[in-house]
N, CA, C and O of each residue as an XYZ file, in Angstrom:
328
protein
N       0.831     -1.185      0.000
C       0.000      0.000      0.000
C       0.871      1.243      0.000
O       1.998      1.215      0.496
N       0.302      2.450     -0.613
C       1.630      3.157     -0.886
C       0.623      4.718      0.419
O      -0.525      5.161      0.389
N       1.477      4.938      1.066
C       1.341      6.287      1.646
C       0.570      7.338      1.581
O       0.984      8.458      1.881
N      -0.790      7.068      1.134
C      -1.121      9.031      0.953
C      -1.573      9.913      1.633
O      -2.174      9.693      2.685
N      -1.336     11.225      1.085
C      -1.051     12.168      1.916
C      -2.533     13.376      1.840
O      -2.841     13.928      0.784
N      -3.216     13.580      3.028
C      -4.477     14.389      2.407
C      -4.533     15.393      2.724
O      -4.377     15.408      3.945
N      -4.704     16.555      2.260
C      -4.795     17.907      2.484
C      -5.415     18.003      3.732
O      -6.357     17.465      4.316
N      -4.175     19.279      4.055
C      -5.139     19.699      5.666
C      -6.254     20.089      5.215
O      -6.555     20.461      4.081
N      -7.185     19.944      6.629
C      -8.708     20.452      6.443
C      -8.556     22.497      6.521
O      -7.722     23.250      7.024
N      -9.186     22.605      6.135
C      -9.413     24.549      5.719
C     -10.251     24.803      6.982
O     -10.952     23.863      7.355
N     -10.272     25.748      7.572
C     -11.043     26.374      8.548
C     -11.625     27.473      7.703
O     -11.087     28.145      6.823
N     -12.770     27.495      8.148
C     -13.483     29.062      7.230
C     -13.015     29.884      7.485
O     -12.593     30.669      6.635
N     -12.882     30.067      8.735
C     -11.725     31.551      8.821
C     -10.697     31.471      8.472
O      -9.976     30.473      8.493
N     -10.361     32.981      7.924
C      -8.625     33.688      7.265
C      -8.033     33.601      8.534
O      -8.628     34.239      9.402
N      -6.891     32.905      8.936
C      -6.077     33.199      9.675
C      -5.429     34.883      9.758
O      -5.184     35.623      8.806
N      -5.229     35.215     11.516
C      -4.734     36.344     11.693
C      -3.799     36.684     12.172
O      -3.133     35.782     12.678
N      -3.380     37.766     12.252
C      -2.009     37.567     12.847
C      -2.329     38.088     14.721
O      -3.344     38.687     15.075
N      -1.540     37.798     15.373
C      -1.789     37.937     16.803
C      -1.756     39.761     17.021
O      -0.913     40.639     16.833
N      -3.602     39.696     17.668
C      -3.004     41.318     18.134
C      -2.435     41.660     19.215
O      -2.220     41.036     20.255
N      -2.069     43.322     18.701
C      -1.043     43.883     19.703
C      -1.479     43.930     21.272
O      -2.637     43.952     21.690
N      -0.346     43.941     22.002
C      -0.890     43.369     23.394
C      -1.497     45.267     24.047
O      -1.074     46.328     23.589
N      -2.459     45.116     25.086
C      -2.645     46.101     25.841
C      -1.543     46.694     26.331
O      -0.857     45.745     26.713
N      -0.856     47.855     26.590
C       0.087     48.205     27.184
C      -0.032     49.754     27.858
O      -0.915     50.519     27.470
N       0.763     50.072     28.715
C       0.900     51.033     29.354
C       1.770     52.396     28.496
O       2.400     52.409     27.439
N       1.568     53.083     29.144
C       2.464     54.332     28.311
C       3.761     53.925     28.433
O       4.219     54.396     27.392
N       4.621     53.413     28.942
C       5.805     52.744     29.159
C       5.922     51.520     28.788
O       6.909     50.941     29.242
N       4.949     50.684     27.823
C       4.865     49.693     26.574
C       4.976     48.381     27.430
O       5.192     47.275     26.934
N       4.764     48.680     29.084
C       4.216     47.414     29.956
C       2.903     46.605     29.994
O       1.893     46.990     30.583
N       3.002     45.544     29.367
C       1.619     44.742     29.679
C       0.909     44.994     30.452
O       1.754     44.986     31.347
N      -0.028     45.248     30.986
C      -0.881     45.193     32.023
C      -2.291     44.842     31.591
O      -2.871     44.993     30.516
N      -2.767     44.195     33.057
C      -4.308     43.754     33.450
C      -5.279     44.955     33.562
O      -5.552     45.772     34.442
N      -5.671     44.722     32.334
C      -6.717     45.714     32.080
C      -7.625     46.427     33.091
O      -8.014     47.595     33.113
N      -7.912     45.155     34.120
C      -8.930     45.566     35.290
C      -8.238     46.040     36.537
O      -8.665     46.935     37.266
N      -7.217     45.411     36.700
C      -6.462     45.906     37.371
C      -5.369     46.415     38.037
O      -5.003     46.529     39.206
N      -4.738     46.832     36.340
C      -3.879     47.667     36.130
C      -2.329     46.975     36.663
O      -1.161     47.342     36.531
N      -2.851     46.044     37.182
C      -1.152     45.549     36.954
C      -0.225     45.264     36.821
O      -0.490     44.449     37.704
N       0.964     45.025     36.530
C       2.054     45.008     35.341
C       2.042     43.300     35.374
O       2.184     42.632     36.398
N       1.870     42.848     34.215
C       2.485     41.270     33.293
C       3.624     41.249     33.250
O       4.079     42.275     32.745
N       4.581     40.309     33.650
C       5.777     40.168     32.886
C       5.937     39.757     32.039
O       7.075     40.000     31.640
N       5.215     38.994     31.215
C       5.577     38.460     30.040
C       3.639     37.768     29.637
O       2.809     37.447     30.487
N       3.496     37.745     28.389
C       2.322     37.059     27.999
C       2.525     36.053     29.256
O       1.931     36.109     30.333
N       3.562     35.072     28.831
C       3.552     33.611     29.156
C       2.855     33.483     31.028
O       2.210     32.687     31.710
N       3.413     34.626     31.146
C       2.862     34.869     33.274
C       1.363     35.101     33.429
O       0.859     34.922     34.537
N       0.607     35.492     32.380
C      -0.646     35.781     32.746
C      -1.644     34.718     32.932
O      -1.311     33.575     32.617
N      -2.698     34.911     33.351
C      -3.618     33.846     33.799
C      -4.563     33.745     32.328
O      -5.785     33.682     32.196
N      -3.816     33.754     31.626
C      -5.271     34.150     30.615
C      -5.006     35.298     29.512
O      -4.037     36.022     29.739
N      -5.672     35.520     28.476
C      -5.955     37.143     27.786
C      -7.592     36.798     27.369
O      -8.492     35.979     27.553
N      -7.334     37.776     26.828
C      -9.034     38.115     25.806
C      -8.595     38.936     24.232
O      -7.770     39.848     24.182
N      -9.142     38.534     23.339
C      -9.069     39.434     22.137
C      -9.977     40.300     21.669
O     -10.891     39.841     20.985
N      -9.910     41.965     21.980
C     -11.386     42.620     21.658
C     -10.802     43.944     21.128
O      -9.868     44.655     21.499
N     -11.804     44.022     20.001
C     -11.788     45.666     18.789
C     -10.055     45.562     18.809
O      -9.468     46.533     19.285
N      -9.296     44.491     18.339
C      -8.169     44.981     17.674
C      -6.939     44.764     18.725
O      -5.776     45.061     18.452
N      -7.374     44.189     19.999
C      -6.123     44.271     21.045
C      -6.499     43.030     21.653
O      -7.644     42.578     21.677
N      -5.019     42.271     22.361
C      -4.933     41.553     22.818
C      -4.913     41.818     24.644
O      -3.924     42.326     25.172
N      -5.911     41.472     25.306
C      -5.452     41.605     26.732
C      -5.347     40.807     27.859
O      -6.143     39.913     28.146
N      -4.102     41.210     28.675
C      -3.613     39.790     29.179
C      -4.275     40.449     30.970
O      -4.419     41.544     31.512
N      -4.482     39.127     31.288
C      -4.500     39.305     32.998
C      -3.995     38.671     33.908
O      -3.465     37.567     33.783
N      -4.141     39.505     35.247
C      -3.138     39.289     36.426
C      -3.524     37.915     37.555
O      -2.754     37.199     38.196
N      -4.659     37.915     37.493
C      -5.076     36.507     38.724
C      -6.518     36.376     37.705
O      -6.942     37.052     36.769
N      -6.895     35.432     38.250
C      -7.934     34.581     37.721
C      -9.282     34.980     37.493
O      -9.889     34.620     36.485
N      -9.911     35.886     38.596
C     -11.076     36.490     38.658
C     -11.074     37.438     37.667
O     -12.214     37.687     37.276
N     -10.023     38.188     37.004
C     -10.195     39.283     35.987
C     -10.431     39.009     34.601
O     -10.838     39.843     33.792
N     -10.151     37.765     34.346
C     -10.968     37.196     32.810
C     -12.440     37.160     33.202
O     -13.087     37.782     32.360
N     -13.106     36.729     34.040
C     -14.679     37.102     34.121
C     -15.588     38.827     33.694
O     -16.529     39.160     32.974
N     -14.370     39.712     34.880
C     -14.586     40.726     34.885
C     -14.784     41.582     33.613
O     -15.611     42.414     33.239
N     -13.610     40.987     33.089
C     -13.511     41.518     31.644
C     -14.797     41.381     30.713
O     -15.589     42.218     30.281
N     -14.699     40.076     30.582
C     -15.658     38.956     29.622
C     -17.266     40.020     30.168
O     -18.222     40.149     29.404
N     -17.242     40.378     30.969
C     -18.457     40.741     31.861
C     -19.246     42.036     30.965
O     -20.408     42.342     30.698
N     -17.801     42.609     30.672
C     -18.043     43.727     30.478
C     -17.150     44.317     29.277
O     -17.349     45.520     29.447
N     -16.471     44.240     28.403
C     -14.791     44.734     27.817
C     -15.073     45.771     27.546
O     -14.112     46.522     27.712
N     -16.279     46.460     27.049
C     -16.155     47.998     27.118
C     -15.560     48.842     27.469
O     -14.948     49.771     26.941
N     -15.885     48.253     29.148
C     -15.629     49.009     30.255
C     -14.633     49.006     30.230
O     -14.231     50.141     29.972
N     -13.771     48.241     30.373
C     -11.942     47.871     30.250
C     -11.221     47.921     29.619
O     -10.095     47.504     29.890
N     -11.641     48.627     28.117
C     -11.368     48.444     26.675
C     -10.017     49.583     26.982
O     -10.342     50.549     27.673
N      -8.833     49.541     26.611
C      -8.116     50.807     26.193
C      -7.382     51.299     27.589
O      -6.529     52.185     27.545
N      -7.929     50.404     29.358
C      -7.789     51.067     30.160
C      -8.920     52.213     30.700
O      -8.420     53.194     31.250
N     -10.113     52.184     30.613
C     -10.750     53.470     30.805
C     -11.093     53.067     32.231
O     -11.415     53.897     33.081
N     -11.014     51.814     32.450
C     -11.624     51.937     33.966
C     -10.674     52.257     34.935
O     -10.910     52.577     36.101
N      -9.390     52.135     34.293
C      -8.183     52.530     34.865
C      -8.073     54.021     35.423
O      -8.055     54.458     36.573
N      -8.010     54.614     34.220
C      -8.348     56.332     33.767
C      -9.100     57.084     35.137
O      -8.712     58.146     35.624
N     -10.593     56.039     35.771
C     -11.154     56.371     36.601
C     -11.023     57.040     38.137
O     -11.636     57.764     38.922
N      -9.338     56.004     37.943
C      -9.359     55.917     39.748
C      -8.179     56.896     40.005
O      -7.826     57.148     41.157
């Protein structure tokens, strides 16, 4: 029997390229909800992908928070608040 080989399967979606991460004015990752600094993607508990940005978080409860709401958290504005 000889080997054959079958095309990967296609996903309907166009692959994308990874968006840019949330960052601080000083180009530090941070948890959107609560503002505080990531060291690296790989340290976060999690991200979310929304309107064009990638955002990473700090402990576990803040992917809900987010998910809850990303509006609110979008860009840092809830940050902006306090």
């Amino acid at each position: 029997m000889s080997a054959e080989t079958k095309p990967e399967a296609k996903s309907d979606s166009t692959p994308t390229a990874t968006p840019a991460a949330f960052t601080n004015d000083k180009g530090d990752i941070v948890c959107p909800v609560t503002g505080d600094t990531i060291a690296s993607p790989d340290k976060a508990v999690g991200h979310q992908d929304y309107n064009g940005k990638r955002y990473y978080f700090c402990c576990p409860g803040c992917p809900d928070q987010f998910k809850a709401d990303p509006a609110k958290f979008e860009d840092g504005k809830a940050l902006k608040k306090t």
